[in-house]
C-alpha positions as CSV (number, residue, x, y, z in Angstrom):
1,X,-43.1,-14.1,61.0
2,X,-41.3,-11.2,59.1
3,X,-43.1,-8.1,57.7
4,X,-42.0,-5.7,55.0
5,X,-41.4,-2.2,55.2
6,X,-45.0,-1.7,53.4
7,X,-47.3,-4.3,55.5
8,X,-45.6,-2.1,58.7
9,X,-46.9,0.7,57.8
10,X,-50.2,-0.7,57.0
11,X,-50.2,-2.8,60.2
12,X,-49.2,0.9,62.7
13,X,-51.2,3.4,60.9
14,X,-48.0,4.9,59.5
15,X,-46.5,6.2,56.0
16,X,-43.3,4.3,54.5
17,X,-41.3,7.5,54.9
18,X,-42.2,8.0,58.2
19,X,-40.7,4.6,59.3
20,X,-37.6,5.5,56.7
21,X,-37.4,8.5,58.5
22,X,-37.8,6.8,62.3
23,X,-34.7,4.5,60.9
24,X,-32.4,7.0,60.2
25,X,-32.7,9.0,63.5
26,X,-31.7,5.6,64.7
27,X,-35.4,4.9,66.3
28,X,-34.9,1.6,64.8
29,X,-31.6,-0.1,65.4
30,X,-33.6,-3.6,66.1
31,X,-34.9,-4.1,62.6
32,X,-33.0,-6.4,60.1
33,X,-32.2,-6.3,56.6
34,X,-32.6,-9.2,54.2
35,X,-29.8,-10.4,51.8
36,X,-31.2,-8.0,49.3
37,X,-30.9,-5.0,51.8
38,X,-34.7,-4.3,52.3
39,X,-35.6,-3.9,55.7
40,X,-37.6,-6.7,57.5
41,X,-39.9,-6.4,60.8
42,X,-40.4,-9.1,63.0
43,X,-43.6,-8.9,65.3
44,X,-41.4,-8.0,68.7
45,X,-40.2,-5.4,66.1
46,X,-43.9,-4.0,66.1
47,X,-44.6,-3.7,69.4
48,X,-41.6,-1.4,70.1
49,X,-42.9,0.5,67.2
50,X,-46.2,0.8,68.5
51,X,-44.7,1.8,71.8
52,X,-42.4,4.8,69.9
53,X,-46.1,6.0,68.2
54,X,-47.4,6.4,71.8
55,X,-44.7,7.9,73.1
56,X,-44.8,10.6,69.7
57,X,-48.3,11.1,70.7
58,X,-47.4,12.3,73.7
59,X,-45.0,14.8,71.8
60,X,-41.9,13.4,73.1
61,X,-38.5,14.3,71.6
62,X,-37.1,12.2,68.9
63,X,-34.1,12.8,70.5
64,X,-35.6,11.4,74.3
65,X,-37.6,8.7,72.1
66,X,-33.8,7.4,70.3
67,X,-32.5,7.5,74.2
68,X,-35.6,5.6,75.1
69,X,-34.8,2.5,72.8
70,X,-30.8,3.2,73.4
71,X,-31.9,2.0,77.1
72,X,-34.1,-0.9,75.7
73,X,-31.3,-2.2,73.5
74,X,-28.9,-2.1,76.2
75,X,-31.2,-4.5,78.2
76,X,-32.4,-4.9,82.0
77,X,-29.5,-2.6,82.9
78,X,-31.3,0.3,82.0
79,X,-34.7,-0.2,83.6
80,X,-34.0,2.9,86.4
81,X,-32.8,5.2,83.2
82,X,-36.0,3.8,81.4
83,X,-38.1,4.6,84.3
84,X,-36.7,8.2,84.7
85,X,-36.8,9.1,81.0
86,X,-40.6,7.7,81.5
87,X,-41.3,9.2,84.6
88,X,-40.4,12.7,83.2
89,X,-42.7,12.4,79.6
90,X,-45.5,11.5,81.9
91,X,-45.2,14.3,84.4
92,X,-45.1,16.7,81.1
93,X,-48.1,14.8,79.8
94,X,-50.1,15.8,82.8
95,X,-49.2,19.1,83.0
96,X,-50.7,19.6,78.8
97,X,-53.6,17.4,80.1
98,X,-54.2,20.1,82.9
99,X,-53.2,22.9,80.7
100,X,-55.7,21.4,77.7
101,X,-58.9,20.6,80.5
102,X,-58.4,24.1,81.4
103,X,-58.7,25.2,77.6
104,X,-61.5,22.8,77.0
105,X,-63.6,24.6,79.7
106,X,-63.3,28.0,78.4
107,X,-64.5,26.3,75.0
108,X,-67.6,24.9,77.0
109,X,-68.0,28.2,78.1
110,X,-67.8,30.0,75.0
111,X,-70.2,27.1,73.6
112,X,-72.6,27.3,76.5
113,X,-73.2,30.8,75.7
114,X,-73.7,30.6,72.3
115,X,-76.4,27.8,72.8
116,X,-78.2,29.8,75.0
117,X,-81.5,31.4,74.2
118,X,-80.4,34.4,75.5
119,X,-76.8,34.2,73.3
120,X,-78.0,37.5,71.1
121,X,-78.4,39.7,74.4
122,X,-75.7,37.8,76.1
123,X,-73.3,39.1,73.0
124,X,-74.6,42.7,72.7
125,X,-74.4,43.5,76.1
126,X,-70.5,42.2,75.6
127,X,-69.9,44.2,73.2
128,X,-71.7,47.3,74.4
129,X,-69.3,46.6,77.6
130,X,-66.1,46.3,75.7
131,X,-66.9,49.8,73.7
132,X,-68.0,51.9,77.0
133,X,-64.6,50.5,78.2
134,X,-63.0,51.7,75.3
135,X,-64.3,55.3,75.5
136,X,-63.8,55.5,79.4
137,X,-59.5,55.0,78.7
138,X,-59.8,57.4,75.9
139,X,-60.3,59.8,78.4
140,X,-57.6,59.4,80.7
């Protein structure tokens, strides 16, 4: 079954000019065009489509994604240079998984304050802190 260019972007959540745009930095060098010149997707077409989303959601390059599908055009000669180029994104993707769980607690922490029954005092006595701080280094 063929798809157009419209029912794609329907299908993967994405806009027409953002599959246009995946095209010409040569993210798509699989998809055909019919004898009129309109570009048609076949469902093996979506699934590598699907797979460049993910790998955008993990804020990967275009320029590592277009290597990515390089490798997966060339065929099973690749796999170890697929792997790598894998290997790597993930690695990055658990060190902004670390670096955002860390950010996510001091959130809790913020929110766990302000929840509290005690948030008013809790805030005051912050702020009464910060300004005896303040007027201690003014002095030195």
């Amino acid at each position: 079954m063929t798809y157009t260019i419209k029912e794609v972007a329907q299908k993967v959540g994405l806009s027409i000019y953002t599959l246009r745009f995946y095209d010409k930095q040569g993210l798509l060098p699989f998809v055909m065009r019919n004898a009129a010149g309109y570009r048609t997707f076949t469902d093996s077409d979506l699934s590598i489509i699907h797979t460049i989303c993910y790998l955008k959601n993990t804020d990967m390059k275009i320029s590592d994604i277009r290597q990515y599908i390089d490798y997966v055009m060339v065929g099973p000669a690749t796999i170890d240079k697929r792997a790598k180029l894998l290997s790597e994104q993930r690695n990055k993707v658990l060190a902004k998984q670390k670096q955002l769980t860390e950010s996510l607690g001091e959130i809790d922490y913020k929110l766990n304050i302000y929840n509290s029954p005690e948030a008013e005092q809790i805030i005051k006595q912050a702020r009464a802190y910060v300004k005896n701080e303040k007027q201690l280094s003014d002095h030195f």
